[in-house]
N, C-alpha and C positions, 0 to 999 in steps of 0.2 A: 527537381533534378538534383542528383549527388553532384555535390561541389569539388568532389573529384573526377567528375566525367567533364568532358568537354560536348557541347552542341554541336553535332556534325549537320548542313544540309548537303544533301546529293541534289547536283541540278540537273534536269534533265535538258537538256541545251537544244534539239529538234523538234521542232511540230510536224515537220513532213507524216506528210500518209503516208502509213504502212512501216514508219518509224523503227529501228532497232532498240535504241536509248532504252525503255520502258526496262529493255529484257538485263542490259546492262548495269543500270540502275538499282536494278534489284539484287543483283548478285554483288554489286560493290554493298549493298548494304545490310545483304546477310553475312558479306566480310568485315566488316565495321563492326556490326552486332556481336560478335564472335570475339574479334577482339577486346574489346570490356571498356575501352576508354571514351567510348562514345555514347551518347544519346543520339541516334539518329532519326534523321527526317528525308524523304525524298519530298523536292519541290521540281513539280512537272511543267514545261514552262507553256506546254497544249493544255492545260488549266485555266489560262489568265489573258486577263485582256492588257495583251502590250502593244499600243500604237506605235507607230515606228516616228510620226511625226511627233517633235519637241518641244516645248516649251524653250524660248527666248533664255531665260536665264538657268546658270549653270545650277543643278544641284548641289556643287560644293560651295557655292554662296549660298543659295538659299534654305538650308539647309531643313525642318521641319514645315516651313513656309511652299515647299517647291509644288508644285502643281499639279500632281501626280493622278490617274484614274482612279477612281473606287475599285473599279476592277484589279488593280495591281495590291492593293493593299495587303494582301496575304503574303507576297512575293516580298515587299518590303519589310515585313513586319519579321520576316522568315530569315531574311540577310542580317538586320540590324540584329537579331536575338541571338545569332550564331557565331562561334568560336571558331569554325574550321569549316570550308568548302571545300567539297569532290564536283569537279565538274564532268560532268559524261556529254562528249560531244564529237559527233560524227566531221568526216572531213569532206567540204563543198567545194569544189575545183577549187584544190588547195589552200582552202580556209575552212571558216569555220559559219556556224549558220549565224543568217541575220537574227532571226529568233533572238539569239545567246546575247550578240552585240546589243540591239537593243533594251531588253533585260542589264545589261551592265550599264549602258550609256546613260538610264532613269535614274540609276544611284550613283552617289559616292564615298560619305563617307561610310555608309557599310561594309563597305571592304577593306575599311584604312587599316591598316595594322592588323590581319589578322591571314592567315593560313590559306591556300589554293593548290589544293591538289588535281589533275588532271585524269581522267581514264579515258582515253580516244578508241574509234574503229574506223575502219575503212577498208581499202582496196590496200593493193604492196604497200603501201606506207603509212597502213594502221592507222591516218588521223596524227599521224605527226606532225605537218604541215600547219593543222590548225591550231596544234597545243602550241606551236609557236609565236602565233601570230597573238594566242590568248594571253603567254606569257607577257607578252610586249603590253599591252592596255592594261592587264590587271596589274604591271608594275608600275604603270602611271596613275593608277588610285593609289598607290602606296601600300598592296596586298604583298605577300610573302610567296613566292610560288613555290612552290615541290620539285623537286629535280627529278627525282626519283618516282615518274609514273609510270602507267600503264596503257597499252598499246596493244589493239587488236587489228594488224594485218586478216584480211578475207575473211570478216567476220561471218561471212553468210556459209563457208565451209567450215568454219573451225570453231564452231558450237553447237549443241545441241542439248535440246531440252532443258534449255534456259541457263546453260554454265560452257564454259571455256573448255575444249577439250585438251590444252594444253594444262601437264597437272603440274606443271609449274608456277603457273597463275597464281592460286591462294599464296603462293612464298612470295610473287613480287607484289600483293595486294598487300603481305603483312607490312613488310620493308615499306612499303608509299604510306600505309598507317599507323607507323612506328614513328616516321620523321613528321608527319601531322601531330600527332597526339604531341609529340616535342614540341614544337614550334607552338601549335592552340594552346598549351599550358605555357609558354615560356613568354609567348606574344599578350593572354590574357591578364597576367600576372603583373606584366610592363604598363597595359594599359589601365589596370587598376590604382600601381602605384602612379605614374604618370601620365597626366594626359598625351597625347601624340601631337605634334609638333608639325602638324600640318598646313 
């Protein structure tokens, strides 16, 4: 990897049948690609086997020790290696999928100190409801959220043939990965010289 690119993953945060994420995903990450500052990854989270039932101890104690499936290990191995997160995540009577929640609730500190950008869809409110509810938990891992994301009101009219028919979209996907690319170098660089204080 060039040391001047940052590691993007895109998560795909739905397993539901018949899913949009997949189509989403991929157009955030032929915007990523395009921008030059990224090395990107989609991780799909209809891939992996994530229990929803826990282990007793917190993974921010038990840190390399915690108790995790074989089956997730890609998924971990994918958070801890990464510089910056796009999460793509649909919005569920106004939240967000268990999927996604689970998947975050396995880790912790792979999200300490480092970047979370958002891209949501849904009905009138685009999955805003859930980037909210995501902001609140990934700022209790001590992640950096994005202010500045992206939002697909009525996705199932306002795309076709796998891109956003608003041609606005590429200008607010540059601006969401302009302040990432910021932050993934500014947060990497922190955690190089100092450890995080967690």
């Amino acid at each position: 990897m060039d040391s001047n690119r940052h590691k993007l993953v895109i998560l795909v945060g739905s397993v539901r049948e018949g899913r949009f994420g997949p189509v989403v995903a991929s157009w955030v990450a032929e915007q990523a690609a395009a921008h030059g500052a990224f090395d990107v990854g989609i991780v799909d989270l209809a891939d992996l086997d994530i229990p929803l039932e826990l282990p007793a101890a917190s993974p921010k104690y038990a840190g390399d020790d915690y108790p995790r499936p074989a089956g997730m290990a890609a998924l971990t191995s994918a958070l801890e290696g990464a510089d910056a997160f796009v999460v793509v995540s649909p919005e569920y009577n106004h939240s967000y999928p268990a999927s996604l929640k689970a998947a975050i609730d396995w880790h912790f500190t792979q999200w300490t100190a480092k970047p979370v950008a958002f891209v949501s869809y849904g009905g009138a409110a685009g999955g805003r409801h859930a980037v909210l509810h995501l902001e609140n938990v990934l700022t209790e891992l001590h992640a950096v959220t994005i202010r500045d994301g992206l939002a697909f009101p009525n996705y199932y009219t306002a795309w076709e043939d796998g891109r956003p028919l608003d041609p606005g979209a590429p200008g607010y996907a540059k601006t969401l990965l302009e302040q990432l690319a910021w932050w993934a170098g500014a947060l990497r660089a922190a955690r190089e010289a100092n450890p995080y204080p967690a």
